[in-house]
KEMITOR-177389 format. One record per residue (C-alpha): residue in three letters; x, y, z. Coordinates in steps of 0.001 Angstrom, whole numbers, padded with zeros to 6 digits, always signed. Example, Ala and Ser with C-alpha at 12.3 -4.5 7.8 and 13.67 -1.06 7.14 Angstrom:
BEGIN
ALA+012300-004500+007800 SER+013670-001060+007140 
This chain:
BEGIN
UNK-009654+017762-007276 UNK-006658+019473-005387 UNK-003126+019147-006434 UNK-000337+017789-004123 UNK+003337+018523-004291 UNK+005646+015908-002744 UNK+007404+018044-000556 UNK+010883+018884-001543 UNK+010879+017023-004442 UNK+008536+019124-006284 UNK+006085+016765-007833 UNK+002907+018089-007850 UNK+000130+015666-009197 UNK-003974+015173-008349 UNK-004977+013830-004779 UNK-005532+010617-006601 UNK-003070+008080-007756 UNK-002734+004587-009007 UNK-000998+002138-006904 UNK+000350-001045-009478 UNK+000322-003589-007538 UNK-002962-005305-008202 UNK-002955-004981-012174 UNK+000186-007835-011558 UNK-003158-009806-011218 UNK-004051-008844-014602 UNK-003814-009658-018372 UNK-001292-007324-020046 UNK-003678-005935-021535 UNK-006450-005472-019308 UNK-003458-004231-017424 UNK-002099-001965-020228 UNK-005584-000075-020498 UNK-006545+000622-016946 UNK-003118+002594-016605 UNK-004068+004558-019829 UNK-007659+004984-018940 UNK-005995+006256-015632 UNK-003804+008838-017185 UNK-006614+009610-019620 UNK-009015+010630-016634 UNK-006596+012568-014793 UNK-004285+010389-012868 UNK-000308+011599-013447 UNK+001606+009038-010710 UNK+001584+005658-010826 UNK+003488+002989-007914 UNK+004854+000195-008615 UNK+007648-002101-007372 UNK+010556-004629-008262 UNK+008376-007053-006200 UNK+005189-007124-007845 UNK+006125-009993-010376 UNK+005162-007412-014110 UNK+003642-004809-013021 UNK+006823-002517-013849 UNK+006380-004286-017295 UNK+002671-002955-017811 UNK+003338+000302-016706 UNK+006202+000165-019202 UNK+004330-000826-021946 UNK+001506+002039-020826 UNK+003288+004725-021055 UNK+005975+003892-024040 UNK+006460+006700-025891 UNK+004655+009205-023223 UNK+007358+009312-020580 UNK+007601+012691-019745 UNK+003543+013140-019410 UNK+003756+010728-016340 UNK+005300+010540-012676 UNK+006401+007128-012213 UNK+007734+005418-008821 UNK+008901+002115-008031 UNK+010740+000401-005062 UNK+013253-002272-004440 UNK+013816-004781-002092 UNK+017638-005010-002433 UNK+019664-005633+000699 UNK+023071-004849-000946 UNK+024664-002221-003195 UNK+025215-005130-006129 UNK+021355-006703-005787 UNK+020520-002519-005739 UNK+022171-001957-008927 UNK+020867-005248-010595 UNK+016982-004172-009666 UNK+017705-000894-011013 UNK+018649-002158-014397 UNK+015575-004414-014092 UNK+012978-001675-013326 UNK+014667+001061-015819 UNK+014388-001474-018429 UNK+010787-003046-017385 UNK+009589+000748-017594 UNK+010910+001299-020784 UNK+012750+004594-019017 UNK+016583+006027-018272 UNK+015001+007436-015295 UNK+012734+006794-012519 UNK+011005+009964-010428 UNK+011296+008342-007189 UNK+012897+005396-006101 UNK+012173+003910-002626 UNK+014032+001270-000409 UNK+010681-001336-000434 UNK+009237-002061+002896 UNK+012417-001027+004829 UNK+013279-002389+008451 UNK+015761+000428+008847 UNK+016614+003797+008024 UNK+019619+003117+005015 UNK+022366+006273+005410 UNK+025522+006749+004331 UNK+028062+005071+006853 UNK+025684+002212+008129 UNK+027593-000206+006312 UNK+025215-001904+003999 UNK+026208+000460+000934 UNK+022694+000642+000274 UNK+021898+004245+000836 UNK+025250+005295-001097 UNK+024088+002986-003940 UNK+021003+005129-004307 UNK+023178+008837-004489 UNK+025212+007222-006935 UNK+022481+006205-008818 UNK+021022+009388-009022 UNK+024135+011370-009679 UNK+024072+009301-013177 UNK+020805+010745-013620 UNK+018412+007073-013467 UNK+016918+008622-010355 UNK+014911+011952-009598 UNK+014292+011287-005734 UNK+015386+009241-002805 UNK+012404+007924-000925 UNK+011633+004796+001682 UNK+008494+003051+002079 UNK+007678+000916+005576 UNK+005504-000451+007711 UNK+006242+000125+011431 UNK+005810+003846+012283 UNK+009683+004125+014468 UNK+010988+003288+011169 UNK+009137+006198+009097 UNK+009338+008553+011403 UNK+013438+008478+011985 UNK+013385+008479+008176 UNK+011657+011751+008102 UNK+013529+012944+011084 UNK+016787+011432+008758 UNK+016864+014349+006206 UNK+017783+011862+003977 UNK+014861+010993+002187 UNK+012509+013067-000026 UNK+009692+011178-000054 UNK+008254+008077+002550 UNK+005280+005835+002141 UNK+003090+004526+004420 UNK-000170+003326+005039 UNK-002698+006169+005847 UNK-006536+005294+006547 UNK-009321+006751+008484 UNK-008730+004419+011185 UNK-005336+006023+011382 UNK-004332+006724+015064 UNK-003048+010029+016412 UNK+000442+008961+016177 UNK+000381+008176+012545 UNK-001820+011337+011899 UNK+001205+013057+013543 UNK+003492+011581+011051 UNK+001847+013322+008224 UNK+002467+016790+009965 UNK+005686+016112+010399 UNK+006345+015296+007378 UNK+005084+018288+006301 UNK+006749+020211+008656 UNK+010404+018788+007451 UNK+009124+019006+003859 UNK+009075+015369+002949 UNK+006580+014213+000637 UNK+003905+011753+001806 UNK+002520+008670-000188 UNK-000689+007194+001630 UNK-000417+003155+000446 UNK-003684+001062+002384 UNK-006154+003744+002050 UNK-008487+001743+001899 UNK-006719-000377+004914 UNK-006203-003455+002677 UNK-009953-003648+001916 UNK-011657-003185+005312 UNK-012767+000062+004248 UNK-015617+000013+001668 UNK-017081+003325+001181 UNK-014514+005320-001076 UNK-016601+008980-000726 UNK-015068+008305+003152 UNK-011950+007338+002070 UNK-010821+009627-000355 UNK-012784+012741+001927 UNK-010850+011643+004755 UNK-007423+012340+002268 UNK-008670+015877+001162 UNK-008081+016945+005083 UNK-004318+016968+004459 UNK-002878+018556+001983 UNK+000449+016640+001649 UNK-000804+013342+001436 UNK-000884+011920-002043 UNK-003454+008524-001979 UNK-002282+005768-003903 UNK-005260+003125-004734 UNK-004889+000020-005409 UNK-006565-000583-009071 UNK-007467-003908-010258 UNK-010727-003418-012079 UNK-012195-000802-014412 UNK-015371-000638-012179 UNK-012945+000664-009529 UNK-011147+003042-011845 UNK-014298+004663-013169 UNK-014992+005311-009189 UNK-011631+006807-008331 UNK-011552+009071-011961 UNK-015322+009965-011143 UNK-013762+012144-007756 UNK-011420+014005-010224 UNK-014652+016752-011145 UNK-016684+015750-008173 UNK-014418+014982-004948 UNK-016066+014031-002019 UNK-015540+016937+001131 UNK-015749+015824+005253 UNK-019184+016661+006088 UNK-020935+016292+009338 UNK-022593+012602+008163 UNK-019081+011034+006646 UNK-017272+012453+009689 UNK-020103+010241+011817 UNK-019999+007254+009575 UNK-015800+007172+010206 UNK-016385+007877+013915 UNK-018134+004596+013717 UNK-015867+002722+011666 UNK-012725+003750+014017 UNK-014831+002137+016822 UNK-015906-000887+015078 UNK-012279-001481+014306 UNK-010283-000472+017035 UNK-007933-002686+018546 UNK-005717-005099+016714 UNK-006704-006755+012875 UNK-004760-008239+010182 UNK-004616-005442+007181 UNK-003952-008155+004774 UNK-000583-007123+003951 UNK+000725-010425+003390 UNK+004108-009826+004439 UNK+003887-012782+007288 UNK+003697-015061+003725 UNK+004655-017892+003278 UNK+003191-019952+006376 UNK+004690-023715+006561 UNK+001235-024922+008213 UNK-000345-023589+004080 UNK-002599-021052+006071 UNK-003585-018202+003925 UNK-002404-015702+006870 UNK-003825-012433+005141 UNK-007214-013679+004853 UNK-008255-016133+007810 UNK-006767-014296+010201 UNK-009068-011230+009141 UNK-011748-013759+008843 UNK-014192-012007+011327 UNK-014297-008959+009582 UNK-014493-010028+006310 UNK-017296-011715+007225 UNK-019613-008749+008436 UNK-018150-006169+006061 UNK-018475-008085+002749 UNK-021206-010639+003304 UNK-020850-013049+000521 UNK-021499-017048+000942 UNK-018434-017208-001019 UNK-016261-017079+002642 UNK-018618-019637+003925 UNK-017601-022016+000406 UNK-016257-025294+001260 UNK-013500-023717-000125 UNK-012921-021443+002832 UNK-014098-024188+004987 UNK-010930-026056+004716 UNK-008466-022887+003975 UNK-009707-021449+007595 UNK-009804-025788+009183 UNK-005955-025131+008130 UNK-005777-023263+011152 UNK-006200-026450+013491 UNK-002795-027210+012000 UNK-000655-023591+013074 UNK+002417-025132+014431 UNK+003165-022103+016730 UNK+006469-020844+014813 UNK+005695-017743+015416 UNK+007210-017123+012076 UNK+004236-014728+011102 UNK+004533-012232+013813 UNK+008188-012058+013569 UNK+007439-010704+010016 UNK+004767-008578+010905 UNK+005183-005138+010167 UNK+002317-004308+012767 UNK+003987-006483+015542 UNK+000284-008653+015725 UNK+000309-012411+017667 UNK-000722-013748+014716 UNK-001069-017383+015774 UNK-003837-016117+018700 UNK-005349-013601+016119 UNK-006136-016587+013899 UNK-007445-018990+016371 UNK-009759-016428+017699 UNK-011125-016094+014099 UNK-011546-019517+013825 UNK-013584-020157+016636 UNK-015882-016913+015631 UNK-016169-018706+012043 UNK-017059-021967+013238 UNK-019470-020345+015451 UNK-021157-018335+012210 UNK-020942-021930+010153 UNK-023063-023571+012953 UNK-025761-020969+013236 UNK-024438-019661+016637 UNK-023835-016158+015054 UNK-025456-014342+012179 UNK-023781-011917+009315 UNK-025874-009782+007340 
């Protein structure tokens, strides 16, 4: 397993890190052991955020006493200088630390710099001129907004989802961020479960050597398959370079990643899943999406009320409301025997 430094910031970890925010879903302790099982098998950086309910807590807990063995990063969602300061106290004291490595404006809609009025970016170089942060970094969603951060020079690090089915323009993202020496952390990897071969996944990753993968860890079956690439990491080869070709063309064109950031709909449709409905379907068979369960989460779609609420939110700028319709119909049409899944 290659090591990564994070650009200017000089954190240099494994290709292979733990993203926190499914362990939220967790016991504690289930929780608490997965992140020590994690560091125990190689894993130094861990991501977390103000927004994932107690994960900061777990990780806290985790690494007690161990602080300095361990790169820790968290976000916040804060939208002025007081709620900044108030999530920082939060986090430093959920994490059991006087200092974070990296702290990132969470799921930003703009690039935060000194003079823009909101206080926000000024809040974070005051914050780490008192020493409770290491590094200034920004995670988001639409590309315009990443890429003017890296172009910025304000921000050591930026986050952003990073797949094989990435397209050339966010492939050109992670050159320039190497090329302006700003550390890269891949979040989706796995392109909020769509992808389900991790050889492909994590090959795909060892191609760039700035990109640091952060995967989302719930379960210790999918621990023990992340840890097992530390001594034997999977290279590009001619057949996983063919099986991604594929993928990319199976899944070109617009689908829901299953962020959940359109959440909460007033119609009670569970967005991140029925409006990926389709490919759920034929990429992890299972009669459970078929349950009567599902039957009358997805018949919730008969009641979408238009708002439009979900695309404003969108971070990939999908029509929602027509994305989930269309899934509909296909599911209907697999319920009645019109269309068969494997």
């Amino acid at each position: 397993m290659r090591t990564v430094t994070l650009g200017s910031t000089g954190i240099t970890v494994p290709q292979n890190a733990f993203g926190a925010l499914p362990i939220q879903r967790d016991s504690r302790e289930t929780a608490v052991q997965l992140l020590r099982e994690a560091y125990k098998g190689g894993m130094t950086f861990f991501d977390t955020a103000r927004a994932y309910s107690d994960s900061e807590e777990k990780v806290g807990e985790a690494f007690d006493g161990m602080r300095e063995k361990v790169f820790i990063a968290t976000k916040t969602k804060a939208k002025t200088p007081e709620e900044f300061k108030k999530d920082l106290a939060t986090s430093l004291r959920n994490l059991r630390t006087d200092y974070i490595d990296i702290y990132q404006f969470h799921c930003a809609d703009q690039v935060f710099a000194p003079g823009d009025g909101t206080g926000l970016y000024e809040a974070m170089l005051e914050a780490k001129a008192a020493g409770k942060i290491r590094h200034i970094g920004i995670t988001a969603h639409k590309i315009k907004v990443a890429e003017d951060a890296v172009s910025s020079g304000l921000y050591e690090t930026v986050q952003f989802p990073f797949s094989y089915l990435a397209s050339d323009r966010e492939i050109a993202l992670v050159r320039k961020c190497k090329e302006y020496n700003v550390g890269f952390i891949a979040m989706k990897g796995l392109a909020g479960g769509l992808i389900n071969h991790s050889d492909a996944a994590m090959a795909f990753m060892t191609e760039y050597d700035n990109v640091l993968p952060i995967w989302g860890i719930q379960r210790e079956s999918e621990l023990k398959e992340w840890l097992s690439y530390m001594d034997h990491t999977p290279e590009m080869s001619g057949a996983i370079a063919d099986y991604i070709e594929t993928e990319k063309k199976e899944l070109s064109g617009d689908f829901c990643r299953g962020c959940g950031y359109c959440m909460p709909c007033p119609a009670g449709i569970q967005i991140n899943q029925c409006a990926r409905m389709s490919l759920m379907l034929r990429r992890a068979p299972s009669k459970n999406w078929l349950s009567p369960y599902w039957q009358e989460e997805m018949k919730k779609i008969e009641g979408c009320i238009n708002c439009r609420a979900c695309t404003k939110k969108c971070p990939y700028e999908l029509s929602t409301p027509e994305l989930l319709k269309k899934n509909y119909e296909d599911y209907k049409r697999v319920l009645a025997g019109e269309v068969s899944v494997s």
